[in-house]
N, C-alpha and C positions, 0 to 999 in steps of 0.2 A: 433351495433347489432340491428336488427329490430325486435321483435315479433312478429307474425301471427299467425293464426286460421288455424286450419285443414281446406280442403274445397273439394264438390266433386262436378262437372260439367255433365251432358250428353254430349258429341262430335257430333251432328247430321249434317254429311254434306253427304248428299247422292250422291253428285255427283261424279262418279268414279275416286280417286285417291287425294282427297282434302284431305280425311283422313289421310292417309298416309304419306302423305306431315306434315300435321300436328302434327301428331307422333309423327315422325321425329325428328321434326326440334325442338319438347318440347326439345329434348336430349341437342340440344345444344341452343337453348332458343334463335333461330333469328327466332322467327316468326313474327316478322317485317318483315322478307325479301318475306312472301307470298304475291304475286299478283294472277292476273286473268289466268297467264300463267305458272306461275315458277314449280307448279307441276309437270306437265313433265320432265322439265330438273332437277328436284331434284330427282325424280323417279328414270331416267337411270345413276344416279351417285350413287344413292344407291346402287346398281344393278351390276355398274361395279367393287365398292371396295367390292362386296362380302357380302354389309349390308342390307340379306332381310329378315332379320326378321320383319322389320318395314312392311314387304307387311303383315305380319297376323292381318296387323288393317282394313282390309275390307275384304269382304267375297262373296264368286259366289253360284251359285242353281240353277242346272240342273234338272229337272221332264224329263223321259223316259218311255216309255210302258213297260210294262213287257216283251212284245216279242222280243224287242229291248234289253232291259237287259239281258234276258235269253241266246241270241246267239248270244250278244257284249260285253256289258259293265261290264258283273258279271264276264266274264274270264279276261278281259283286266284289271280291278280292283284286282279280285283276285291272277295277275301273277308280280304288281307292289309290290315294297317295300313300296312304299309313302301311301297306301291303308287304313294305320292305321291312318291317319290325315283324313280323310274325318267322316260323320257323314252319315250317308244310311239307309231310311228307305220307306214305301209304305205306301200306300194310304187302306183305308179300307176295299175297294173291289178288293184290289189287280190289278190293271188295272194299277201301276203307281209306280216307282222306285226313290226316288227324294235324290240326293243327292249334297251335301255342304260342300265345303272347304274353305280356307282363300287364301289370291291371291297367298303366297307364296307357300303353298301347290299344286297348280295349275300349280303353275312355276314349281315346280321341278317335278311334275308328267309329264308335257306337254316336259320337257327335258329331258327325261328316255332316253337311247340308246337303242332301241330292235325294231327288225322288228313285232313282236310280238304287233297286233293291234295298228299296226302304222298307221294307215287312222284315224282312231275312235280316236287317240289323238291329229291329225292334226286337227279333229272336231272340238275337244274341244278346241284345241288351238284357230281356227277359230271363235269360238262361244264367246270368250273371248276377240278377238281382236276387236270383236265392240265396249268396253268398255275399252279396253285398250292397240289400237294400239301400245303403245314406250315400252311392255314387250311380250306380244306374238304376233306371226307371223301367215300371215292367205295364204295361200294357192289359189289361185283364182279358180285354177283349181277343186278344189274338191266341190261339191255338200252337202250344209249342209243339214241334212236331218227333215228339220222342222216341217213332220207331225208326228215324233214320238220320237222325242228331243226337248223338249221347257226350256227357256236359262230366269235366271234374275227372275226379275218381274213377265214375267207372267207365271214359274214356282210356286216361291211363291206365285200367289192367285191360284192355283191347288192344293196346300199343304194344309190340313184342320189342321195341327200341327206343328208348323213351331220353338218349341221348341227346338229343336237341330237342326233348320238352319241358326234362323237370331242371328245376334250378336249385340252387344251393347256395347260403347265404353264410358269409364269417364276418364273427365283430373281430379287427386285428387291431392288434396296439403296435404301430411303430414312428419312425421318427417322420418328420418333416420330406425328408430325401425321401422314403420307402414311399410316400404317398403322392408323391408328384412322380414319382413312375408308374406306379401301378394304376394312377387314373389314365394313360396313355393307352391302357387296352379299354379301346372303346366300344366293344362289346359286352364288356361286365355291366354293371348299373354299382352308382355309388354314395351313400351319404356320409358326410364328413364332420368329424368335431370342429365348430365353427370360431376362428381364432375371433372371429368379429363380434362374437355375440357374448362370448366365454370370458368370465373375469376371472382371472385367475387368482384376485387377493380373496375372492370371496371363500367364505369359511368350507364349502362343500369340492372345492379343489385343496382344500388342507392349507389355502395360504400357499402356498408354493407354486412353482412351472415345474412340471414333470419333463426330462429328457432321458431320451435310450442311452443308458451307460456308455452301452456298448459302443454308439456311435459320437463318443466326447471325444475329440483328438487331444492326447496326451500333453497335459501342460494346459488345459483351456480350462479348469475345473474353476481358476482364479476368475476368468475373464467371463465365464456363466453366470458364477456371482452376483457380477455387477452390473451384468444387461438383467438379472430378475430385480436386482435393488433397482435401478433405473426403468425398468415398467411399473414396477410398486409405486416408484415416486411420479411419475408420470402419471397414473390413475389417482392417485392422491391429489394431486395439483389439477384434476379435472380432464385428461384426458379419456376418450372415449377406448372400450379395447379395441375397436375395428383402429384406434390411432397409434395405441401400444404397442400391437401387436408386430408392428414395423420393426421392430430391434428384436422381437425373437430369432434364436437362429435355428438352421436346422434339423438340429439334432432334437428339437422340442418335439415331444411324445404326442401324437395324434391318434383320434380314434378312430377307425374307417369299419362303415359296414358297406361288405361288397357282396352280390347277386351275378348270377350267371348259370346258364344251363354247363350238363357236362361239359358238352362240347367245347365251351366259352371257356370253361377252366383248362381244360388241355392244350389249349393253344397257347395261355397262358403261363402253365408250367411251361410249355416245350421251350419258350426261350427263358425261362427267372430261372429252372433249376437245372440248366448250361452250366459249365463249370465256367464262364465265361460272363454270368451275369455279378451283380455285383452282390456283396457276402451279404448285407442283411438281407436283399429282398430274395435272396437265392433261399436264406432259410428260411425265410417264410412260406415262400412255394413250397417247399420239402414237405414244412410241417401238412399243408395243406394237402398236398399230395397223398401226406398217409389217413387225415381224414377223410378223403375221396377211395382208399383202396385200391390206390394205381401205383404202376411199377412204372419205372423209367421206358421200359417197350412199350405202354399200354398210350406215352407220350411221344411217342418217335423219337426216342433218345438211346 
């Protein structure tokens, strides 16, 4: 049995699709196997079994003129079902439409079947495939329309509020408990170290189950023991981990990487760092909060 410490990381890799990759692959804990190249081909395998939730750990921002939204983009948005996963808002003077989604949001908006502003999602699809040729398709034929659609980057420095566009991504180490609450806010996005997949007699978890010290109740250290002797003897004798995994209990250390624009995080803090919420996932929030450079007012607290 190893002890460890709660712990919370920022994820900063801006370069299109590292994130992701990294997600990922927390789920099943080879991120050993990251190289210079392998995001790619870990992408369109994601992609093909059907697993994209992992695209909601990076995020696109589109700025349009208002004249352009008004007699494109607000019918095309408002006749999609996916319409509810974007974040849309304008600029002060009204001159400017800017809106943000997460890649998978994207995927499935840019895969709608309808003839029904089908140029304007080929755009978009277009406008996304310079960041990420191996998921959408670009069109050569069509004509991006770049004096009154701006893509990325320098969308967001157009944006004087970028609160509900840019996201923010933490790999957090905690127990079992801390992760079956914090996936309850359902506006974050999340990938999980996966009990089902993860053996834990294998030599690159050290042989051991990792639990949050902190969260062992006093007197259990005997009784930890012998639920990890008994999963070791259980995958010994041929059980699968999705079958072992059944007698961990919840103090066992999980990895979570979670995604969320600010906004998504301060709603978050406002109830975890309550004095009222419960003590690991309170310090978690905390830590996260002074990662984000927010004060207790800046959360309505």
């Amino acid at each position: 049995m190893n002890l460890v410490k709660d712990n919370v990381k920022l994820i900063d890799l801006a370069e299109p699709g590292r994130k992701i990759e990294y997600a990922g692959r927390v789920c099943y804990k080879s991120q050993d196997k990251i190289s210079d190249d392998s995001y790619e081909r870990f992408i369109k395998g994601i992609i093909n079994r059907g697993h994209t939730s992992v695209l909601e750990h990076e995020r696109k921002m589109f700025a349009v003129t208002e004249e352009y939204w008004l007699k494109f983009w607000q019918h095309l948005f408002a006749r999609s079902d996916k319409s509810r996963y974007f974040n849309i808002t304008s600029s002060e003077d009204g001159n400017y439409v800017y809106v943000s989604g997460n890649i998978r949001a994207w995927y499935e908006f840019t895969k709608e079947e309808s003839d029904d502003f089908k140029e304007d999602r080929e755009i978009i699809s277009a406008f996304l495939a310079k960041d990420y040729p191996y998921i959408f398709s670009r069109d050569e034929a069509i004509r991006l329309p770049t004096d009154v659609v701006f893509y990325g980057t320098e969308a967001e420095k157009m944006c004087g509020d970028l609160t509900k566009h840019k996201a923010y991504t933490f790999e957090i180490v905690g127990s079992r408990s801390f992760t079956h609450q914090i996936v309850r806010h359902r506006t974050l996005s999340f990938s999980q170290e996966s009990q089902r997949y993860c053996n834990y007699t294998a030599g690159k978890f050290g042989s051991s189950i990792r639990v949050i010290g902190s969260e062992v109740p006093d007197g259990a250290g005997h009784l930890l023991n012998q639920l990890e002797e008994l999963y070791f003897d259980l995958i010994e004798k041929g059980a699968k981990p999705e079958e072992a995994r059944q007698i961990l209990p919840n103090c066992t250390a999980s990895t979570i990487v979670v995604t969320g624009t600010l906004e998504d995080w301060k709603k978050f803090l406002h109830l975890r760092v309550d004095e009222h919420a419960q003590r690991e996932i309170r310090e978690i929030a905390t830590s996260i909060m002074s990662y984000l450079h927010l004060t207790k007012e800046d959360i309505g607290l």
